[in-house]
C-alpha atoms as one frame of an Amber mdcrd trajectory, in Angstrom:
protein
 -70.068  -3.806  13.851 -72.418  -6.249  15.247 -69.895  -8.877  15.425 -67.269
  -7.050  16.816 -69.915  -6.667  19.643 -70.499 -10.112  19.671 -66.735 -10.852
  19.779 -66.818  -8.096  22.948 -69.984  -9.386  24.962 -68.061 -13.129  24.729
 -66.985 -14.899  27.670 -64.616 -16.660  25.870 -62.882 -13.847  25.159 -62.392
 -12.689  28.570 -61.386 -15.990  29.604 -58.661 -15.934  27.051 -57.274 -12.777
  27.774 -56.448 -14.126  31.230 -55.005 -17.287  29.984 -52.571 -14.941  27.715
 -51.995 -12.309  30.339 -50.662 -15.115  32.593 -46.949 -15.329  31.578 -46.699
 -11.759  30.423 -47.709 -11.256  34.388 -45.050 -13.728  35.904 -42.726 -12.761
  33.463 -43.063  -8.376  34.380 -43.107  -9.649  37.624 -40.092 -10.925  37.442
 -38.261  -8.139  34.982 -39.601  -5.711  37.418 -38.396  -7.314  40.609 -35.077
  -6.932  39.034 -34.861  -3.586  38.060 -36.244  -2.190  41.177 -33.133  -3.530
  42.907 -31.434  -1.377  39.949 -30.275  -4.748  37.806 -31.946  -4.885  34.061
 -32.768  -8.652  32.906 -32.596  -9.060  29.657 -32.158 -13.211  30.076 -35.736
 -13.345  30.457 -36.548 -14.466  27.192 -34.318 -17.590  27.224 -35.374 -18.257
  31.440 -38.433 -18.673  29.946 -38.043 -20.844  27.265 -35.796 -23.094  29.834
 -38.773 -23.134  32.425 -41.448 -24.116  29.936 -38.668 -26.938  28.759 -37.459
 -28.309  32.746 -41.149 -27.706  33.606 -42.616 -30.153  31.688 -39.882 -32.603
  31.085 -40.394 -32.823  34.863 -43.907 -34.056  34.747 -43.148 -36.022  31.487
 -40.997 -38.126  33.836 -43.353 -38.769  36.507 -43.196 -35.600  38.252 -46.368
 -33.650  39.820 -47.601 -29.899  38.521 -46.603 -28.408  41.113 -43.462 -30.481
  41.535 -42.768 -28.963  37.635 -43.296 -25.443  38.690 -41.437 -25.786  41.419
 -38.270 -27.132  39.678 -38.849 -24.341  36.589 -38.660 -21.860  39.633 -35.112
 -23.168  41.140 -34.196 -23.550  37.218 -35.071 -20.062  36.727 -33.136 -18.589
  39.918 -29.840 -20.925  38.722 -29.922 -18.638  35.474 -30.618 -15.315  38.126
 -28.002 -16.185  40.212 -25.744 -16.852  37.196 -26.690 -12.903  35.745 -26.284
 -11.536  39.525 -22.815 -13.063  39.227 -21.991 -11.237  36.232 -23.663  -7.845
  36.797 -23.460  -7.589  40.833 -20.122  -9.297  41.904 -18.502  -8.389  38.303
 -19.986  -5.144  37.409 -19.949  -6.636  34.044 -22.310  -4.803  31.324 -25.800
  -6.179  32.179 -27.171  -5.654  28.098 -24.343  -8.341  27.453 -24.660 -10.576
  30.236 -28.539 -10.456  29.915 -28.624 -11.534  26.431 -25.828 -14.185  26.959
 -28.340 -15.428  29.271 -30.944 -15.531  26.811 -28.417 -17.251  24.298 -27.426
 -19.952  26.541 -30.674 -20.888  28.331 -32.543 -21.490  25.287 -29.580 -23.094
  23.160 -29.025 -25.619  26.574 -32.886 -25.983  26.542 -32.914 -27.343  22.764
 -30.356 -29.699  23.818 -31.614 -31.182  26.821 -35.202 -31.585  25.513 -33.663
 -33.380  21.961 -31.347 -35.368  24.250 -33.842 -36.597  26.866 -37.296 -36.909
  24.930 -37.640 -39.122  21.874 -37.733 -37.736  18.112 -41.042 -38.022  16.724
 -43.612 -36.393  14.586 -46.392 -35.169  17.298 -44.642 -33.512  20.260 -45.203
 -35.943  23.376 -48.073 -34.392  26.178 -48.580 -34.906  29.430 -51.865 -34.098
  31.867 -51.717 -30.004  31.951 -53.327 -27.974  34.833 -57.377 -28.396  34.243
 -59.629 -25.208  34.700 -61.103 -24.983  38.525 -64.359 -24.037  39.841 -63.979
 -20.882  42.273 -67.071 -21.270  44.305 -70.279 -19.041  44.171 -68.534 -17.193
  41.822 -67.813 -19.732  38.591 -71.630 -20.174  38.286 -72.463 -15.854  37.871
 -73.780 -15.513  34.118 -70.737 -14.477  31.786 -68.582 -13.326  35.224 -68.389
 -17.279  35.910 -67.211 -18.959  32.648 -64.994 -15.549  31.561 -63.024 -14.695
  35.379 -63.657 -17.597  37.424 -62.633 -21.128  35.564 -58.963 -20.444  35.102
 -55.812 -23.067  35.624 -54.423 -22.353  39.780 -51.291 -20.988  38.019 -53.565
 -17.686  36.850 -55.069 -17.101  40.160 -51.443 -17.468  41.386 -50.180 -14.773
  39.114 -52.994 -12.158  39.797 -52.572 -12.598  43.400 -48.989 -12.223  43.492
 -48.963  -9.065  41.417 -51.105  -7.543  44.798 -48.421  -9.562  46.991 -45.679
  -7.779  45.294 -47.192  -4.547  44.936 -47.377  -4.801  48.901 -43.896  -5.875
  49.952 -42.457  -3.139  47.169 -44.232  -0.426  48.563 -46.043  -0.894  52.231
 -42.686  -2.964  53.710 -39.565  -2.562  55.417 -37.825  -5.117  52.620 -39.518
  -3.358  49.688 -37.982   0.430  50.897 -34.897  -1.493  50.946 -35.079  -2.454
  47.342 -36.101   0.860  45.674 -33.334   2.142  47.692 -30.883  -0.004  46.416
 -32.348   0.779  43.290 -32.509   4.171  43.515 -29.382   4.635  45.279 -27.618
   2.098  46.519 -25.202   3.903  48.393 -27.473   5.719  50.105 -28.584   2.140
  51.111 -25.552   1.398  52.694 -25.473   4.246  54.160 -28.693   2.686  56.836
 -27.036  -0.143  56.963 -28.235  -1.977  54.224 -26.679  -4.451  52.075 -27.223
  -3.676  47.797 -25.271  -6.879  46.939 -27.406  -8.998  48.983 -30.716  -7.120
  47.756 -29.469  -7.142  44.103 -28.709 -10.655  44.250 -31.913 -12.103  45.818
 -34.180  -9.800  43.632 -32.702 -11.210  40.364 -32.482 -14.418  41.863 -36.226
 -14.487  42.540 -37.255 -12.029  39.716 -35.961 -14.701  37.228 -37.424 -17.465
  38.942 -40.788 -15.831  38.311 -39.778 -15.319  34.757 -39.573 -19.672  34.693
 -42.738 -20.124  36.348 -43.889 -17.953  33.558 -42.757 -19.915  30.473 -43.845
 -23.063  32.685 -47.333 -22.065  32.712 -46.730 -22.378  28.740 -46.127 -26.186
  28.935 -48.275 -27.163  32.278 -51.254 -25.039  31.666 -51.979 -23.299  28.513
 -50.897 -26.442  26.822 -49.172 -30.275  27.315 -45.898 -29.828  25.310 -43.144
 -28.597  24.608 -41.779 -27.161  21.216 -38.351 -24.601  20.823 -40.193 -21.612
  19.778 -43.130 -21.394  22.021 -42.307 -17.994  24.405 -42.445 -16.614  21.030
 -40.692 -12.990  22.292 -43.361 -13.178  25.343 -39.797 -12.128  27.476 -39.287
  -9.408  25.239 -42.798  -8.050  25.568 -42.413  -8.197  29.624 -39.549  -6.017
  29.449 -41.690  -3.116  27.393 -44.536  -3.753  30.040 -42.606  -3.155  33.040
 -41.881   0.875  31.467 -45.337   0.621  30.571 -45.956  -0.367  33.951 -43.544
   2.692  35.716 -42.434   0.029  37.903 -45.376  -0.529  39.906 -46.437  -4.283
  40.060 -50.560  -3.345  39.717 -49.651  -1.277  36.457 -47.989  -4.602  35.608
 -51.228  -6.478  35.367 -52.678  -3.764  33.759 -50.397  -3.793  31.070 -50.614
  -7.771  30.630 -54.114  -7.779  30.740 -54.491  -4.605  28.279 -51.463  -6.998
  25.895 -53.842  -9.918  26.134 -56.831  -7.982  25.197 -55.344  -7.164  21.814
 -53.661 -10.330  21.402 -57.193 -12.278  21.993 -59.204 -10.136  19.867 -57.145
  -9.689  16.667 -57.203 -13.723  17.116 -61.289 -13.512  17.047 -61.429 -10.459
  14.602 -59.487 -12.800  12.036 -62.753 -15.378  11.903 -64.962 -12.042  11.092
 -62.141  -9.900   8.312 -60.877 -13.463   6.702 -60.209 -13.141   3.452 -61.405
  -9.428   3.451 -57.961  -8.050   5.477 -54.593 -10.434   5.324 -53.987 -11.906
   8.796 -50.402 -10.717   9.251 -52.429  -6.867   9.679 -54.355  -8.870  12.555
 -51.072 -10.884  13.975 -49.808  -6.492  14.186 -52.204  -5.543  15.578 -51.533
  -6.266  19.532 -47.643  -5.054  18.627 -48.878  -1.640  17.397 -51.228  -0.838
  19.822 -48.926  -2.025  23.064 -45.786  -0.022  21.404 -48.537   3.137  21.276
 -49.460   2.539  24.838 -46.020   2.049  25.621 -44.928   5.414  24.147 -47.733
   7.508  26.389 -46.680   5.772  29.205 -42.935   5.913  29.146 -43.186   9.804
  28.526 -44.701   9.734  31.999 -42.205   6.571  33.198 -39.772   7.694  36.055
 -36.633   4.841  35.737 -34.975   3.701  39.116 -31.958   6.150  39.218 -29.519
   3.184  39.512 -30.861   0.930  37.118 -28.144  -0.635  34.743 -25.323   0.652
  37.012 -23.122  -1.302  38.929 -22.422  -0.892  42.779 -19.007  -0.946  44.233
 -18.021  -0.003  47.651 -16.370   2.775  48.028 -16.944   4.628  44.862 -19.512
   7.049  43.525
């Protein structure tokens, strides 16, 4: 018991659990952007994987951080724009186009990094995001080292969760997506356009999702290996129920997923040898899919999600 307290009064810990929550929180983001607008992503997992890839092969060739998130971003809304074309223009079945998505970005991600960056035995690195110093706050006893010396991509993700959770619900343009994705010919009804909603929501919904699995390769570490989202884009998805579509229950339900994640990793160094580690590797899995299961009961889907709009019909 003692060092489970230990492992709970840690700074480290803390400090972890916001360097995990950080992609889950682009990447919910991202999913939830889309199916507000009433269009389901399920591409995220491969947009991902092809951000953390174009991300860092970016810097690798001379390229600046920011530069790298920048082009994971544009990367990410190519692969949006690609789904929108499929599910909004098309009406095609978003489950299949989704995970077509998902097929193709992380297949074409494979074969651009083994095409552009040399074979060898230790994956080349490059100079990742460093921690910064927020001031008068970094130096507060266990407040400073465990909130307050992150990367500038995990301020950037708490602070646009508040951004989001603004224009969604306090703005003219976020009335106009849950409308669309509520009903989006009630929509056009005011005068509103669904297409052009749909479109730029998954277009910059999935372009979060990149700067997500870029944070992977610029920030939480300096290189890049195929299986390294490691189903983070299939976690998002779950938190954005577990979320009801609100952006701040987003970051709850990161944060609450990087809690577990960070302390079955530290519980591990206190049960070795006493519990096998695949129990501890379950152990954020369980508890998020028990959270999940309150929470959807209580979940209240956009009524248009996963159905396509055409004009003239309803």
């Amino acid at each position: 018991m003692n060092e489970i307290i230990d492992i709970l009064s840690s700074a480290g810990l803390w400090a972890a659990v916001l360097r995990i929550a950080t992609p889950l929180i682009f990447g919910t983001l991202g999913a939830l952007l889309c199916e507000r607008a009433g269009v389901l992503n399920l591409g995220i997992e491969g947009i991902m994987t092809f951000g953390a890839m174009i991300g860092w092969l970016a810097v690798f060739n001379g390229a600046d951080l920011w530069t790298g998130i920048l082009i994971a971003a544009i990367s990410g809304g190519v692969f949006g724009l690609l789904h929108a074309l499929f599910t909004v223009t098309l009406g095609l079945s978003q489950h299949v186009s989704g995970l077509g998505v998902t097929l193709f970005a992380s297949s074409f991600s494979y074969y651009i990094f083994r095409l552009l960056v040399p074979v060898a035995g230790t994956p080349p690195t490059i100079e990742a995001f460093q921690p910064i110093d927020v001031p008068g706050l970094s130096s507060l006893p266990f407040f400073g080292p465990a909130f307050f010396t992150q990367t500038p991509p995990t301020y950037l993700a708490i602070v646009l969760a508040f951004i989001l959770a603004y224009i969604i619900f306090k703005t003219p343009m976020g009335l106009a997506i849950r409308m669309t994705g509520e009903n989006p010919h009630a929509a056009e009804a005011q005068g509103i356009n669904p297409i052009v909603i749909r479109y730029g929501c998954v277009i910059f919904g999935s372009a979060l999702m990149a700067i997500g699995g870029a944070f992977l390769t610029l920030s939480a570490f300096n290189s890049f290996f195929p299986t390294m989202v490691q189903g983070r884009g299939w976690i998002c998805i779950a938190l954005v129920v577990f979320a009801s579509w609100r952006p701040s229950h987003a970051l709850l339900g990161a944060l609450l997923f990087a809690f577990f994640d960070g302390f079955q990793f530290r519980l591990q160094t206190v049960l070795s040898g006493v519990v096998p580690y695949q129990v501890f590797l379950m152990i954020p899995y369980i508890l998020s899919i028990t959270a999940l299961a309150v929470m959807a009961r209580r979940a209240r889907v956009p009524q248009a999600l996963m159905q396509p709009f055409r004009r003239g019909e309803r």
